[in-house]
C-alpha positions as CSV (number, residue, x, y, z in Angstrom):
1,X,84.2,86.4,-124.8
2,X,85.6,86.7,-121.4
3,X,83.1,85.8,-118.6
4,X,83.0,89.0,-116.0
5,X,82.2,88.4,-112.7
6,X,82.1,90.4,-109.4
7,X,82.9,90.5,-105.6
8,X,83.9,92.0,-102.5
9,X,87.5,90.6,-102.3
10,X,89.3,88.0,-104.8
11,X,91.8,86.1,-103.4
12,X,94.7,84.9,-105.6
13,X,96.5,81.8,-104.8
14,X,94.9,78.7,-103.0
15,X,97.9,77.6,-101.1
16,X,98.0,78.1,-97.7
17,X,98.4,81.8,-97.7
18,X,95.3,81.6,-99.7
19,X,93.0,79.2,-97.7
20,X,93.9,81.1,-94.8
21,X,92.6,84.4,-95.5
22,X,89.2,82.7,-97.3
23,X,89.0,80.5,-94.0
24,X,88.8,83.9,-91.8
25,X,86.9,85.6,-94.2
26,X,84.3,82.8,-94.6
27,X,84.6,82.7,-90.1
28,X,83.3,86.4,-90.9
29,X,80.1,86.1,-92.9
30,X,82.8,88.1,-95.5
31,X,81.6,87.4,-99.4
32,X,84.9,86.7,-101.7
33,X,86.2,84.4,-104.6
34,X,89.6,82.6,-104.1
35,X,91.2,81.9,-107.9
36,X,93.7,78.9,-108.1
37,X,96.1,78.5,-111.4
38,X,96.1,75.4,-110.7
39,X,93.3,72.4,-110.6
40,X,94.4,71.5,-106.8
41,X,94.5,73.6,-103.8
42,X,98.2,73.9,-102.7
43,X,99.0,72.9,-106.9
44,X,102.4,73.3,-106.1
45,X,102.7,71.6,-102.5
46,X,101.3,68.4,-105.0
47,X,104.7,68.5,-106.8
48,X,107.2,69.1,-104.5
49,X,109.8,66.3,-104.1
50,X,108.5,63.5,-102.0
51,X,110.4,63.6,-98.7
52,X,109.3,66.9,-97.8
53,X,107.7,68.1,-94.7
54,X,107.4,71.0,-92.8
55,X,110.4,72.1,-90.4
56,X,107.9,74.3,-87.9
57,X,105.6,71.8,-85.6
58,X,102.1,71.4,-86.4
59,X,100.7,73.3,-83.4
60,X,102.0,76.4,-85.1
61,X,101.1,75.6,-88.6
62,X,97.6,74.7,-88.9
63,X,94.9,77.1,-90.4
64,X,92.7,79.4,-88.5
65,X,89.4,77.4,-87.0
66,X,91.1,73.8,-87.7
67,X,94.0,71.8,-85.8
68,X,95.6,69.7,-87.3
69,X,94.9,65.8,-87.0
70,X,96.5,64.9,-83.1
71,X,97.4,62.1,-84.9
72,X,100.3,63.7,-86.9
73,X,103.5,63.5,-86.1
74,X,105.2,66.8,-85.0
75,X,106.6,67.8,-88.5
76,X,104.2,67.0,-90.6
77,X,104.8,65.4,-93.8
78,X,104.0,66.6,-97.7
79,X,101.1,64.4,-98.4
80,X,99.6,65.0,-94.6
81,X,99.7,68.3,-95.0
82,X,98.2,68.5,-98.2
83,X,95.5,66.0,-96.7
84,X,94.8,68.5,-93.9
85,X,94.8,71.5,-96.3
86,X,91.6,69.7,-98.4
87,X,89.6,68.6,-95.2
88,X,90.0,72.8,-94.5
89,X,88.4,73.7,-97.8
90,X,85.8,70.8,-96.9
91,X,85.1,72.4,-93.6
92,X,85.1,75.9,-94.4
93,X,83.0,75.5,-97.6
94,X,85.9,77.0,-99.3
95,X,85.1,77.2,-103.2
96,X,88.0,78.2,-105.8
97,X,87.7,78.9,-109.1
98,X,90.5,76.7,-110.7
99,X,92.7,77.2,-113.7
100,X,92.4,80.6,-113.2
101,X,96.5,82.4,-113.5
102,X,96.1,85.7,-113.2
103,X,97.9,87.9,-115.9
104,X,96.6,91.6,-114.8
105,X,95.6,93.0,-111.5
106,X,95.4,96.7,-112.0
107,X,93.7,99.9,-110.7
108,X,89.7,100.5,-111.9
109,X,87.0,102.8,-110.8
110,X,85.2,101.4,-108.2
111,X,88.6,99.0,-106.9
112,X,90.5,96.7,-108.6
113,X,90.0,94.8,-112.1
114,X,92.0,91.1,-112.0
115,X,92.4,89.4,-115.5
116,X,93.0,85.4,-116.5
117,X,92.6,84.1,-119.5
118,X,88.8,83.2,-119.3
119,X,87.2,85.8,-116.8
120,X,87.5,89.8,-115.7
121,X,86.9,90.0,-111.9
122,X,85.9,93.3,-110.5
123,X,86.5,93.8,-106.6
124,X,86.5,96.4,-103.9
125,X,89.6,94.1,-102.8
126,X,92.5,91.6,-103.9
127,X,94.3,89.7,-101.6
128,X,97.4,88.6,-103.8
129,X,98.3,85.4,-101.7
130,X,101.0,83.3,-104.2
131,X,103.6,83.1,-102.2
132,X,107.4,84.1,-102.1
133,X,107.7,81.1,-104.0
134,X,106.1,81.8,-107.0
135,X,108.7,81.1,-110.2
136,X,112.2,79.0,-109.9
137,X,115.2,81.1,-110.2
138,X,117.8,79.4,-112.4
139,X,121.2,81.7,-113.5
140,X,123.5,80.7,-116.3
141,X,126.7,79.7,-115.6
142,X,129.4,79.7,-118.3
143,X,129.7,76.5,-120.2
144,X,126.8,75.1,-119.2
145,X,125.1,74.1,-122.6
146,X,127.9,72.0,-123.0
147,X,127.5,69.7,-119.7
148,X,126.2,66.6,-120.9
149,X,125.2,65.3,-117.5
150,X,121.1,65.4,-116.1
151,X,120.7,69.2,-115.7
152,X,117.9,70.3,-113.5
153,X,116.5,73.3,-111.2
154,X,114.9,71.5,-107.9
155,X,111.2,72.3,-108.3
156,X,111.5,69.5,-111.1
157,X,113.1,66.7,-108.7
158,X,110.9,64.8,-107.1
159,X,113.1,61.8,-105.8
160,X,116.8,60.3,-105.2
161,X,116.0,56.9,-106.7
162,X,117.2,57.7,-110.0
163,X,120.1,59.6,-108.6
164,X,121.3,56.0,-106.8
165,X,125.2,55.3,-107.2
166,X,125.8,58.9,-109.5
167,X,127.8,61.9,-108.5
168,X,125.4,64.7,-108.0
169,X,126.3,68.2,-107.4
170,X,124.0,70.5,-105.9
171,X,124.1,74.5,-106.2
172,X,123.5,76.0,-103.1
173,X,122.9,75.5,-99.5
174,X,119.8,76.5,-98.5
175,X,116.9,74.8,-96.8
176,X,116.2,72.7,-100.1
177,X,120.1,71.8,-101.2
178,X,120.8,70.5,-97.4
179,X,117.9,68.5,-97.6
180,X,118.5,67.3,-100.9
181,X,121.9,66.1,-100.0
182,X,120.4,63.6,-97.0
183,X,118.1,62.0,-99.5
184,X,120.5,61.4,-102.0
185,X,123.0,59.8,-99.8
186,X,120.5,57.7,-98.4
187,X,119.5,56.5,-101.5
188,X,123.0,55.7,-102.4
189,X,124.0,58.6,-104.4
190,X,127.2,60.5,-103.7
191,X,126.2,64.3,-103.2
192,X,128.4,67.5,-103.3
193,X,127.1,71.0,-102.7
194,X,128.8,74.2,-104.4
195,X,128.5,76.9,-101.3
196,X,129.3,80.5,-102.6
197,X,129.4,81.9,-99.2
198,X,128.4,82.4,-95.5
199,X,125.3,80.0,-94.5
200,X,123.8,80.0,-91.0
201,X,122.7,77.0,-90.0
202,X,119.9,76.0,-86.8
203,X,119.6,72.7,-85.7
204,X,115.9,72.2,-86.1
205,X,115.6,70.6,-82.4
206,X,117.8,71.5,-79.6
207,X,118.1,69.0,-76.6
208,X,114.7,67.6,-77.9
209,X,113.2,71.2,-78.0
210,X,111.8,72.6,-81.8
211,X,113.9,75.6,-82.4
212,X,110.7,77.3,-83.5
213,X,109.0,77.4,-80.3
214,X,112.4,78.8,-79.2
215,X,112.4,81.8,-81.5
216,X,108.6,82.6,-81.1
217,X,110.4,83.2,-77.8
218,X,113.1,84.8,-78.8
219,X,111.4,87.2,-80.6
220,X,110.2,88.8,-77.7
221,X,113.2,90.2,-77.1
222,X,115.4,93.1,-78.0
223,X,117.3,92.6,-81.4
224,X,120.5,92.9,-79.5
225,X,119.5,90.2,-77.2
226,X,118.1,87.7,-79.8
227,X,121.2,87.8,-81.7
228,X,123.5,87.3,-79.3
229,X,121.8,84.1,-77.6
230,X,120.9,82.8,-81.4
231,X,124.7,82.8,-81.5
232,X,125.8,81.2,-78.6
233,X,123.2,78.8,-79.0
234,X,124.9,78.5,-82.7
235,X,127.9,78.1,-81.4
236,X,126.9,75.1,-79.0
237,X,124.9,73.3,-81.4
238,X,126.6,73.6,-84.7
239,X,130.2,74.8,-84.1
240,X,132.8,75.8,-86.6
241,X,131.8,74.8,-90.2
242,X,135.1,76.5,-91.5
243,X,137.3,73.7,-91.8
244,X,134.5,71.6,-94.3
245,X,134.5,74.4,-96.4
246,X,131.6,76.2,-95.3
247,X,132.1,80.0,-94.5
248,X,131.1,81.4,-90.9
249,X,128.7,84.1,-91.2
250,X,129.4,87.6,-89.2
251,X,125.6,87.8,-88.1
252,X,123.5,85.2,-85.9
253,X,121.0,83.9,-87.9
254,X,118.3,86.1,-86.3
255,X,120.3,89.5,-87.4
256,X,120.8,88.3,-91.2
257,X,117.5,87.2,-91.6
258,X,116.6,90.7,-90.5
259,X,119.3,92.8,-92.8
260,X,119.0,90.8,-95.8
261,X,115.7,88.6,-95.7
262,X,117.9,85.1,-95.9
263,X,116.3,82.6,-94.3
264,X,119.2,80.3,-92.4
265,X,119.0,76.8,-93.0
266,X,117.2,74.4,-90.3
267,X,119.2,71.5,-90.1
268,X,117.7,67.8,-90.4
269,X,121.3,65.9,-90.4
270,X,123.4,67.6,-93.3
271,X,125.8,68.8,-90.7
272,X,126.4,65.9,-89.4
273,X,127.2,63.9,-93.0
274,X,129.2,67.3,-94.3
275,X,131.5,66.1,-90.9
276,X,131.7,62.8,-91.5
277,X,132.6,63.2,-95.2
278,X,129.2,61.6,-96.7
279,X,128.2,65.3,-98.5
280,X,131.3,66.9,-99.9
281,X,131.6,70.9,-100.0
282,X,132.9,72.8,-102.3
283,X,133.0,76.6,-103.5
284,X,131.7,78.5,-105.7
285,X,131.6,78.0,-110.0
286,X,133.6,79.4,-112.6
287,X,132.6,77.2,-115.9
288,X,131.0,73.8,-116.8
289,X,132.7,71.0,-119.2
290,X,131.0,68.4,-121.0
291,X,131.3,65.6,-117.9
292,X,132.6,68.2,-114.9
293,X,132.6,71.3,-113.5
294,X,135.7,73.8,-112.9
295,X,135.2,75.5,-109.5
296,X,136.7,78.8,-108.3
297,X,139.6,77.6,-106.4
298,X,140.5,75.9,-109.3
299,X,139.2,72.0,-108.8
300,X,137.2,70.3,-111.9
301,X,135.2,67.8,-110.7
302,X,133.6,65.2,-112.8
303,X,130.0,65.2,-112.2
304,X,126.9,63.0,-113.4
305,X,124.0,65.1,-112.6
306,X,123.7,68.9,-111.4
307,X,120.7,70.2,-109.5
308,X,120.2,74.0,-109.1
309,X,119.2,74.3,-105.7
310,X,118.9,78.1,-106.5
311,X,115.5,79.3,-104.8
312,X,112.6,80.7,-106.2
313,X,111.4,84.7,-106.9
314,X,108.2,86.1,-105.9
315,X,107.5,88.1,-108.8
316,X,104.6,89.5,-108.2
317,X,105.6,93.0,-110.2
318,X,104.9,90.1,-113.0
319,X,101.0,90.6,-113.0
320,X,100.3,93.6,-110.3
321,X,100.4,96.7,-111.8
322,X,103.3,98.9,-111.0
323,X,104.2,96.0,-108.3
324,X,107.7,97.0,-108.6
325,X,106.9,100.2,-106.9
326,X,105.7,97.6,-103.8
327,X,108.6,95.3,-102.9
328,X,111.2,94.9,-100.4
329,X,115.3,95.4,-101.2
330,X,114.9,91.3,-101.4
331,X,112.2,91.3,-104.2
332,X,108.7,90.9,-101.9
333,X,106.0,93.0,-101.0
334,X,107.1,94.9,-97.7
335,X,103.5,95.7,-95.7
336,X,100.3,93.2,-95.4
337,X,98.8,96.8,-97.1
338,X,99.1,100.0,-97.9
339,X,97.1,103.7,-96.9
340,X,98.1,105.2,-99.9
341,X,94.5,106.1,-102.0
342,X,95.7,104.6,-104.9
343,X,96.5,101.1,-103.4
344,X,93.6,101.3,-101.0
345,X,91.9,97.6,-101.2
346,X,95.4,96.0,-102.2
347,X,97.0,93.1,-99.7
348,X,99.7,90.6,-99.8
349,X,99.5,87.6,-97.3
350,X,102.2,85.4,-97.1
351,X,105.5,86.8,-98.3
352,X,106.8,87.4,-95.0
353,X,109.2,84.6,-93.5
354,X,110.2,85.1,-89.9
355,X,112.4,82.6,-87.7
356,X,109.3,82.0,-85.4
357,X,108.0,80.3,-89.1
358,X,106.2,81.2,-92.0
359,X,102.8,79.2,-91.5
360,X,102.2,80.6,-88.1
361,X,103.0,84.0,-89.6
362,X,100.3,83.2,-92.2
363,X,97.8,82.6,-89.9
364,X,98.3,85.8,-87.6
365,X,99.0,87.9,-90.9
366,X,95.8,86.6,-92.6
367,X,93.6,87.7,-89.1
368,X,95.2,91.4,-89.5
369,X,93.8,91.3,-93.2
370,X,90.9,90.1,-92.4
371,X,90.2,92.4,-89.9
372,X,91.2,95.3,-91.7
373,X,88.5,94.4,-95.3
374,X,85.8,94.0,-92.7
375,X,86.9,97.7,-90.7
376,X,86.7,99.0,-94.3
377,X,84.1,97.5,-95.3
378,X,82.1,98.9,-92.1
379,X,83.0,102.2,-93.1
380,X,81.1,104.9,-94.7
């Protein structure tokens, strides 16, 4: 029999989106259970691949009502993080009910009725907080059953050392594939990335100054403003990419992010190997062979391992009830909440992902919900 419980708001997803909203809601005297699919807090910051850490600075991505450590270094690493995120839960007397996936949030009488395996929550409000990056995305390229080399997506790689002296190729340039491609030359593997297209890049400090304190700045500004010092800035710090093989984008990073939700990558030092010939580039895939891959201008390539640097989905249409009905053109939910009578109780906290970075956004999103349960919760 399914255990039923009851409270003012459930909040789904203990990551940091998660913890952020019980932290303000706890601040607030506000009742609420926070529901965790995993048996950690942050489950899936524990298995991300070991040389991670954050790109924003730590003053702008701590949790409301705790800095972090002064002893941490100004991009904080995985494991700190993580350590800082259970010293939250610690101070705030933060609670969550683990192994708890949700499979159902739908409408009921008196709010909302959440399902999991085990239990049937009843609240006046859910806070659906797990994240943009919620399930890997992995497409199917032709002839890929047949590649006999290490196949893998990169939520399951966790380190270069077994990658030392092979030919990797990497799918995609994004935050993760640029980052990928430094730790596997360092650990002496030879990395290639496939690029289908355009890719902004930002050099993650400029003249010694974090680029995100340089957007929060930025952002103050009119749209036509921003994008036109984001690009000369670009154009200063990063240059022409054309000639490795990398497409230039027609929008500044700050204007694509904007008309198409694409996050530009922040650069740690793949620029920088891509010029000197230490990450090779090349385009998009038309087939995989048993030991290579055929690319679209026409190259094969032989290739020991591949490793689908391919992003993740949000998919939260996957267990909110007509969800579909709620997202964005690029799959996410497009307002912190909605008026409409039928959604009334309903919020989504951190699915947003703005240059100025996504933890502060977290942290100013979750005091707007927070705010906004307590108004309603005031009212007659």
């Amino acid at each position: 029999m399914l255990t039923q419980q009851q409270t003012d708001t459930l909040i789904v997803g203990a990551g940091p989106a998660g913890l952020a909203v019980a932290g303000r809601l706890a601040q607030m005297g506000l009742p609420y259970l926070l529901l965790e699919k995993g048996e950690k807090i942050a489950s899936s910051w524990h298995n991300h691949y070991e040389r991670l850490c954050l790109h924003t600075v730590k003053e702008h991505s701590d949790l409301p009502g705790m800095e972090m450590p002064e002893g941490y270094p100004t991009y904080v690493p995985r494991l700190d993080l993580i350590a800082y995120w259970e010293d939250y839960v610690r101070k705030m007397n933060i609670s969550p009910l683990f192994g708890q996936q949700v499979s159902k949030i739908s409408r009921a009488e008196n709010g909302w009725r959440t399902e999991t395996a085990t239990h049937i929550f009843q609240s006046k409000n859910v806070v659906v907080a797990t994240g943009y990056n919620r399930t890997p995305y992995l497409p199917v390229w032709p002839g890929q059953e047949q590649f006999k080399g290490e196949f893998l997506h990169s939520h399951q790689y966790r380190s270069a050392a077994p990658f030392a002296g092979k030919k990797v190729l990497l799918i995609g340039i994004g935050n993760t594939g640029a980052e990928l491609a430094i730790d596997l030359h360092e650990k002496g593997a030879f990395p290639a990335i496939s690029v289908r297209g355009p890719v902004n890049f930002i050099r993650r400090d400029i003249a010694g100054r974090p680029a995100q304190n340089t957007a929060i700045l930025l952002g103050k500004l009119p749209n036509w403003a921003y994008d036109f010092i984001a690009r000369q800035v670009q154009k200063m710090t990063v240059g022409d990419l054309t000639p490795y093989g990398i497409p230039k984008s027609p929008y500044a990073p700050s204007e694509q992010l904007r008309r198409f939700g694409k996050v530009p990558v922040i650069d740690l030092g793949t620029i920088d190997l891509i010029k000197q010939g230490k990450v090779k580039i090349l385009p998009d895939i038309q087939c995989f062979n048993e030991n290579s891959v055929t690319f679209k201008d026409g190259r094969t390539e032989p290739f020991d391992a591949v490793i689908a640097c391919t992003g993740y989905r949000a998919q939260v249409e996957d267990f909110v009830e007509n969800g579909r009905a709620l997202l964005s053109d690029w799959g996410y939910p497009s307002q912190l909440w909605y008026e409409d009578k039928a959604l009334r109780g309903l919020y989504f906290c951190g699915f947003s992902t703005p240059l100025s970075g996504i933890l502060r956004n977290i942290k100013i999103d979750s005091g707007h919900i927070a705010m906004h349960i307590h108004s309603a919760s005031a009212s007659p």
